[in-house]
N, C-alpha and C positions, 0 to 999 in steps of 0.2 A: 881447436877452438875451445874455447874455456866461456861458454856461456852460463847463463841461470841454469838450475837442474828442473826438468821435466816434474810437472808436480803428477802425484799418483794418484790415479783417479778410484776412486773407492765403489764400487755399485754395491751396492744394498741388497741386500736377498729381499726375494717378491715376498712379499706379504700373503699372508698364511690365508686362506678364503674362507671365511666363514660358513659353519656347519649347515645352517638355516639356506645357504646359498647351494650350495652342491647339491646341498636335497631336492631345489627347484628345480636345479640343472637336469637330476636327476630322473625327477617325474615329466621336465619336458621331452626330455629325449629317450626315455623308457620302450615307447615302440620301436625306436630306429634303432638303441643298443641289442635290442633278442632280436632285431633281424639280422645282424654282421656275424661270423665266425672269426673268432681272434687269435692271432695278431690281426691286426687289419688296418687299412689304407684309408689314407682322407678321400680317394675319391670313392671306396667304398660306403663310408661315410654319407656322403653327399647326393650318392644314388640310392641308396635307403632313406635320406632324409625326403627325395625326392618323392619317391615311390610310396609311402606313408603319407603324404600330403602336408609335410611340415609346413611352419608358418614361414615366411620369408627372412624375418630374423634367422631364425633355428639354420636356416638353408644358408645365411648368407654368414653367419659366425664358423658353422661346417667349412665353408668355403676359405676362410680365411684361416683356418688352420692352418701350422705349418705342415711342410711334406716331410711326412715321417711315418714309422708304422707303430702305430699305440699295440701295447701289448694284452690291454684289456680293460674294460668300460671304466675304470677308475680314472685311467690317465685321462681318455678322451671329457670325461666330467671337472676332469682339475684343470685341464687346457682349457675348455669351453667358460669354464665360470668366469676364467682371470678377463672374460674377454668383453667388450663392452655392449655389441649387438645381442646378448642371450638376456643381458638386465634388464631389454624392451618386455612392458607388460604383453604376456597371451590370453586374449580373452578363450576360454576354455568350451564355451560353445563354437564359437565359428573357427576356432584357429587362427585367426589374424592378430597380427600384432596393428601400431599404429599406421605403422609404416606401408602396408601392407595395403592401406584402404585410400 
């Protein structure tokens, strides 16, 4: 069969996360990374987010990682920033985000 040809779908490399952002990322999840041993697992991840009292954001962007084993706290901060529940503001006294109240 001699149809149209298949047009080539092009995807774009993700866009690069800005510095200012990772740094948030960073200090939000600062307790939870010095508590994992690395390499380590998203449910590892998730049971330290937990155990730390993270905010429900934090817990629920953890949770939606993919399954895989990050090699050390950089990747888990470059996975988390691209992601859209970690952009929720934390108020820095109670630990709640909006969502959360």
């Amino acid at each position: 069969m001699g149809g149209l040809p298949l047009p080539i779908l092009r995807v774009p490399p993700p866009a690069p996360v800005v510095e200012a952002k990772l740094e948030a990322v960073r200090a939000r999840l600062e307790s939870i990374l010095e508590s994992v041993q690395f390499p380590t697992h998203r449910w590892q991840l998730v049971v330290a987010a937990d155990y730390h009292g993270a905010d429900h954001a934090t817990r629920r962007a953890l949770r939606d990682l993919s399954v895989e084993t990050y090699p050390d706290s950089a990747a888990v901060v470059d996975a988390l920033a691209r992601t859209s529940w970690i952009s929720l503001p934390c108020d820095p006294t109670t630990r709640h985000t909006p969502v959360d109240d």
